[in-house]
C-alpha positions, -999 to 999 in steps of 0.1 A, spaced: -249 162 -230 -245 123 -220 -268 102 -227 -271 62 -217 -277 38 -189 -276 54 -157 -263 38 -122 -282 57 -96 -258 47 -67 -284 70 -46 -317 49 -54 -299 16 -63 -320 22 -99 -306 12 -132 -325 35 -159 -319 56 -189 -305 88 -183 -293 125 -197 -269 143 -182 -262 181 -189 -226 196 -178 -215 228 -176 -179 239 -169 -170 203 -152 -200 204 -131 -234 184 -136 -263 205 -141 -289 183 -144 -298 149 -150 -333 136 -163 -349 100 -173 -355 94 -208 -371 71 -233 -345 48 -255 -322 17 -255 -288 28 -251 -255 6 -247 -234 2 -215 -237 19 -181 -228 53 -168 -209 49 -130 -200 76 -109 -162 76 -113 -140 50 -89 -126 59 -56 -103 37 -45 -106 51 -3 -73 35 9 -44 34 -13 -8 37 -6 4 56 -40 42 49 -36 37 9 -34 29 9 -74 67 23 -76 55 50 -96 51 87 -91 19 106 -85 16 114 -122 23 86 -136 2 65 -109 -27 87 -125 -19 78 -161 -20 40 -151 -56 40 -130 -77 71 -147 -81 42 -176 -93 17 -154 -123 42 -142 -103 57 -113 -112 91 -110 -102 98 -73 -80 80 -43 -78 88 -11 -42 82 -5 -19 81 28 16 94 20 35 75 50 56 58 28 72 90 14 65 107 54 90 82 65 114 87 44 108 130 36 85 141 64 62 172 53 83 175 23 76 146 8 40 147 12 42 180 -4 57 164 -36 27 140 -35 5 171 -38 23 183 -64 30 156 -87 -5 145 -85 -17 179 -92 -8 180 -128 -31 153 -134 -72 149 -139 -68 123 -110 -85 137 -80 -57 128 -50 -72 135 -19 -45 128 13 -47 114 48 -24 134 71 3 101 78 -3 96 114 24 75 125 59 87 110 76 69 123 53 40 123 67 26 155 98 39 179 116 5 172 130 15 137 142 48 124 128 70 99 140 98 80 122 121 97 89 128 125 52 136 123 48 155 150 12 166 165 22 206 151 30 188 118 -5 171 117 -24 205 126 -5 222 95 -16 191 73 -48 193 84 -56 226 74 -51 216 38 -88 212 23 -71 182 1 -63 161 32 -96 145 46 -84 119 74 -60 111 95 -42 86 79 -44 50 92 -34 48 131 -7 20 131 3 26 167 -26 6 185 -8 -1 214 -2 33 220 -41 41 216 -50 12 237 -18 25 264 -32 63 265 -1 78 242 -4 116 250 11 126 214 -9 93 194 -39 105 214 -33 141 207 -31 135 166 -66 122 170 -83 148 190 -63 173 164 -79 153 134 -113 157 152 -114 189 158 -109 195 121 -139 170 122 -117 147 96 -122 110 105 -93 89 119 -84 56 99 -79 24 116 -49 -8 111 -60 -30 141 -49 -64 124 -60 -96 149 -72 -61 177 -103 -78 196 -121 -79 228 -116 -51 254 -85 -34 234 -109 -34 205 -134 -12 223 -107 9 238 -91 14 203 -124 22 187 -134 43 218 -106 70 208 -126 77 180 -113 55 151 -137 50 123 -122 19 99 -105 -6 91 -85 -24 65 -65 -48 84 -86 -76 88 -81 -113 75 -105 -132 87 -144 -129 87 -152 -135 127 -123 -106 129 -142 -82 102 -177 -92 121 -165 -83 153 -152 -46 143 -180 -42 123 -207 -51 155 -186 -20 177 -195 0 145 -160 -1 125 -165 5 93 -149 -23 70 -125 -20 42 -120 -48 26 -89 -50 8 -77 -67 -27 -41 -59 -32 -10 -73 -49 -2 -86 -17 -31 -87 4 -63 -107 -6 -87 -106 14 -122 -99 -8 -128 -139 -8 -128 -140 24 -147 -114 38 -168 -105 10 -199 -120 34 -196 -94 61 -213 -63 40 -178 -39 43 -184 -3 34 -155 0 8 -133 -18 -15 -99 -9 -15 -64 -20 -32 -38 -6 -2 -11 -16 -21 -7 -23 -59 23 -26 -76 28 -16 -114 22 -53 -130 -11 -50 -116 -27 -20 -125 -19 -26 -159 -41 -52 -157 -68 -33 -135 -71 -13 -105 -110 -9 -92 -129 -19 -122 -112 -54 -117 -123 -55 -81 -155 -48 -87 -155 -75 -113 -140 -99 -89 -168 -89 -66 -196 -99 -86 -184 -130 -102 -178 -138 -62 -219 -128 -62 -218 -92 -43 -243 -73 -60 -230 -50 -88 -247 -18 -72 -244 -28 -37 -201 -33 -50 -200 1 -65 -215 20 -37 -185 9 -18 -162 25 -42 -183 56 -52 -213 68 -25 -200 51 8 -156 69 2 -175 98 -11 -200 105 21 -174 92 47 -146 115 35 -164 144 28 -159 144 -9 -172 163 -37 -175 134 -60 -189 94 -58 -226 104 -69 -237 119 -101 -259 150 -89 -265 185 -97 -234 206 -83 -213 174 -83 -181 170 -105 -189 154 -134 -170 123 -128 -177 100 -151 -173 60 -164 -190 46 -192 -188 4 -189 -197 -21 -214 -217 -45 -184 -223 -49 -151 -201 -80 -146 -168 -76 -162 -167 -37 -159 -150 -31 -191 -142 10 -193 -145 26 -226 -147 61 -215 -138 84 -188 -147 120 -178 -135 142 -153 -149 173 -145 -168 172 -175 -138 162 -195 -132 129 -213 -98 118 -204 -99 86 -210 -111 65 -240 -107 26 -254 -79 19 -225 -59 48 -232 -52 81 -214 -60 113 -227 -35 134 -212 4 134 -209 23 136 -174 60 151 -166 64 133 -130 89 163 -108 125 153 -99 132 150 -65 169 151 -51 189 118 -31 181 108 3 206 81 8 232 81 32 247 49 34 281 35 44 297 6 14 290 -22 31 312 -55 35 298 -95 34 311 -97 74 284 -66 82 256 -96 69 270 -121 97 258 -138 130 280 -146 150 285 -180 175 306 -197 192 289 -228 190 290 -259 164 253 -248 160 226 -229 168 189 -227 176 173 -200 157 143 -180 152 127 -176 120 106 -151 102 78 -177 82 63 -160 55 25 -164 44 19 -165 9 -8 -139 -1 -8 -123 38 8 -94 55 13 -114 84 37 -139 93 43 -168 118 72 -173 135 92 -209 137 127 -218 145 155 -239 125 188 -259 139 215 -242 116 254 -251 119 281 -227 125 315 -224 101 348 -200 113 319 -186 140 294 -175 113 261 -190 108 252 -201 81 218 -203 58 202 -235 54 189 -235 14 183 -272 15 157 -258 45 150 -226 29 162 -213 58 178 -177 45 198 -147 60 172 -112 63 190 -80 71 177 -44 71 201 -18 67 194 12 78 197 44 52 197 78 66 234 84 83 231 59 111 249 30 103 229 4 117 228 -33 103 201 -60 118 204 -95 108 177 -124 114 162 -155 94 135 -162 74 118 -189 57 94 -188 27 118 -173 -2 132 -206 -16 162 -189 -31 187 -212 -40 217 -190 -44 223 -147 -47 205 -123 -30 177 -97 -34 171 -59 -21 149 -34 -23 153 5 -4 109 -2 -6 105 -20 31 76 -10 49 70 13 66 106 37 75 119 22 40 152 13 51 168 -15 28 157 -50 34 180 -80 16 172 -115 15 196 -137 4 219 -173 4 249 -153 15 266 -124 29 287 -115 0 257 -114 -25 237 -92 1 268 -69 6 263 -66 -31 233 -61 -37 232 -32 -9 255 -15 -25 245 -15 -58 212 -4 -48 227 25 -24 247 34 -60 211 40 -79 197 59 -50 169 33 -43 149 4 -61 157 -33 -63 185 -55 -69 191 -87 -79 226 -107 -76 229 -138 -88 258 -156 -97 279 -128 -102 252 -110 -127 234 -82 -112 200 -67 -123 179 -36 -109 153 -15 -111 159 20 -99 134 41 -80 153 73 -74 123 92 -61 127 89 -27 141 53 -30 104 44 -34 92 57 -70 101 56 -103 96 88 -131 93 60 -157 57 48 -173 38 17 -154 46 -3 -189 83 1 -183 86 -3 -148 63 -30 -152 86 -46 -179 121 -40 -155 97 -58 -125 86 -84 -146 125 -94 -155 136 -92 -120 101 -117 -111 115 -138 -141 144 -137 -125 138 -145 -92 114 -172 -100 147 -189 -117 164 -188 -86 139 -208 -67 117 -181 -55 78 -193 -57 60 -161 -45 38 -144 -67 47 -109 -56 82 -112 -41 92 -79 -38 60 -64 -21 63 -96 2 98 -87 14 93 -53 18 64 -59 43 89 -81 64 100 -50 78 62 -37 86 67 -40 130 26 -29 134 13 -66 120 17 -98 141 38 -119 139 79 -115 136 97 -86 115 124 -70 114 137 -36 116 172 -20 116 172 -22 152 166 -60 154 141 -88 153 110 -78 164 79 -92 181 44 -78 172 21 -94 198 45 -88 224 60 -52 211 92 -61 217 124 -72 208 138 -106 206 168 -124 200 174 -144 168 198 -167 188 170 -190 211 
């Protein structure tokens, strides 16, 4: 029997509350007389989350959140799809299956995310039926590939009519879609969205009946600005480890109210609303429903003290009650040494005219602008004066291939940086002041089977993510602690972003506007095509 200040997310009533459980499941709940101390919430769901961007396995993603009142996620595996195919998403299952955390899965719908990169393997419509099948996958994960919905795609069209006839919903990543591609692209039959920026972008979606994720990442904010339109969920997409250990919903939903969203109204978009558009068992407490469980000191700050599971506390003063033993998984690297003239652009030309990749603090997107830089022995060279630096993505499964562009936004002074964690085939991305330091940096990183690097003046530092070049088996607080060093580190070499790392690695996302890169070359998003870096 619990006993205290019920949230009824179902009747938007605040009141105080029993509630008998029975083997994990609620049998009853009743009003009663008393004053009691903080509020009981149906557990968190955080309904879009990309488990691999917090570097840590499954498991241990579980033992960082379930404190923070997270007691389910829907996740979408594509990260690990592009690099494993079915058998990574399998290991997702697993992992997270040794845990309280409920993990439900979207079946990762575009793997790869676009045919102008290469993946480590293909999500094929037979692949998608299989996944579907699974009772624990409850969507289609988000559909990337909007020009081929718009253009009529026979296999991208075929992944949704699979997904409905499982009558699982089809997630949506239309950043900037509007107008008559809007309606075609919502006419297929896809139900949200998570991409959008800007509030006449989340109103318009919203008015064709999109329903609206609005998204507070470690990259990505976007609550402040669109926390008007009335969005059916809150979501985190991407977190990495420094930040859950600071919060993960419950420090959403506090931002949401002290941005003046209702506190019942903010947690029906993280309990009810997931719950009754995915299908789940859990988001309400009611007879025959998990007994998923927070207990809160207020209904500003969203402090947890307490968290059940299926009836069992797991959770208590900050601090899981449960140990995890994250699964091994083998190498997937296959990559070549590489040497400081495979990081060159060539000219033969005094100097050049040049397109540049211009990053956006805070934003997945970027813009694009250009930069005059001069030419030495035929090589161009970086401008740091101009923080005008070398990008290269190199790609990681047998192939061989090496792409090499511009960007602008990192403010490195001297080294280089790489990460294996570039969105969304997970090739490895390096930005840096040289070739030689990026040759490094690759190969050090190749050596530790994934992770990041940092070289700088002949010093090296990483963190290794050996599962799957994406994950780490160590604990958020350490991987937390390595990430923070390499921040520290970074920071000392000029770099001003607040999130680095996560910002480079979505350089190489090619499905949000403006100009990324993949192994295959610069790349335009409006346009869907290639372009040179030379103007």
């Amino acid at each position: 029997m619990i006993k205290g200040n019920l949230v009824n997310v179902f009747t938007e009533e605040i009141y105080p509350a029993e509630i008998e459980v029975k083997n994990g499941i609620i049998t009853c709940l009743r009003e009663i007389k008393g004053e009691y101390s903080g509020y009981i919430l149906p557990g968190f769901i955080d309904s879009h989350i990309h488990i691999e961007s917090s570097m840590l396995t499954p498991s241990r993603f579980a033992e960082a959140v379930v404190p923070h009142g997270t007691t389910a996620v829907v996740a979408d595996p594509h990260e690990i799809a592009n690099v494993m195919g079915v058998e990574g998403i399998k290991y997702m299952m697993k992992d997270a299956a040794t845990t309280p955390l409920q993990v439900f899965f979207t079946a990762s719908s575009c793997v790869p995310a676009t045919p102008f990169e290469t993946s480590g393997a293909i999500l094929g419509p037979d692949e998608i039926d299989t996944l579907m099948d699974d009772d624990q996958v409850v969507a289609l994960g988000e559909m990337m590939n909007f020009p081929g919905v718009i253009g009529n795609d026979p296999v991208v069209l075929e992944k949704i009519k699979i997904a409905q006839k499982h009558r699982k919903p089809v997630d949506g990543h239309a950043p900037l879609l509007s107008g008559k591609d809007l309606c075609d692209y919502i006419g297929a039959g896809i139900s949200t969205d998570h991409e959008c920026t800007q509030l006449e972008e989340a109103h318009e979606k919203k008015g064709l009946g999109m329903k609206i994720m609005i998204r507070e990442g470690s990259s990505a904010h976007n609550l402040e600005e669109l926390i008007s339109v009335g969005g059916e969920f809150l979501v985190s997409d991407d977190r990495d480890p420094e930040d859950l250990l600071n919060g993960h919903i419950d420090q959403i939903l506090k931002k949401a109210v002290h941005l003046g969203m209702d506190p019942v109204d903010a947690l029906r978009m993280v309990t009810l609303n997931p719950a009754e558009h995915y299908n789940l068992s859990c988001g309400g407490l009611k007879p025959g429903s998990p007994a998923d469980m927070v207990l809160v000191d207020d209904l500003e700050n969203f402090k947890v003290d307490k968290v059940w599971i299926k009836g069992k506390l797991v959770s208590q003063n900050g601090a899981p009650l449960f140990q995890v033993d994250p699964l091994l998984l083998k190498s997937t690297f296959r990559v070549k040494p590489k040497k400081a003239s495979d990081f060159e652009v060539n000219s033969p030309h005094e100097e050049e005219k040049v397109r540049v990749i211009d990053v956006i603090e805070g934003q997945l997107l970027t813009s694009e602008t250009e930069a005059v830089l001069r030419v030495v022995d035929g090589h161009l060279q970086a401008d740091t004066e101009k923080d005008i630096l070398k990008i290269a993505v190199v790609e990681r499964y047998g192939h061989d291939n090496v792409s090499n562009a511009f960007i602008r936004g990192f403010l490195l002074k001297n080294g280089a940086i790489a990460s294996s964690v570039a969105h969304d085939s997970h090739n490895i991305i390096v930005v840096g002041t040289n070739c030689q330091d990026m040759a490094e940096a690759v190969n050090i990183l190749s050596k530790n089977n994934g992770g990041i690097v940092v070289v700088s003046d002949g010093d090296c530092y990483s963190l290794k993510l050996p599962i799957a070049g994406l994950m780490s088996t160590e604990s958020a607080e350490d991987v937390s602690s390595q990430l923070s060093q390499l921040h520290k580190i970074v920071k000392d070499i000029g770099c001003e972003l607040a999130s680095p790392f996560m910002t480079m690695s979505f350089m190489a996302l090619l499905v949000i506007p403006k100009l990324k890169i993949s192994d295959q070359g610069l790349f335009d998003v409006e346009n869907f095509q290639f372009v040179d870096v030379i103007k």
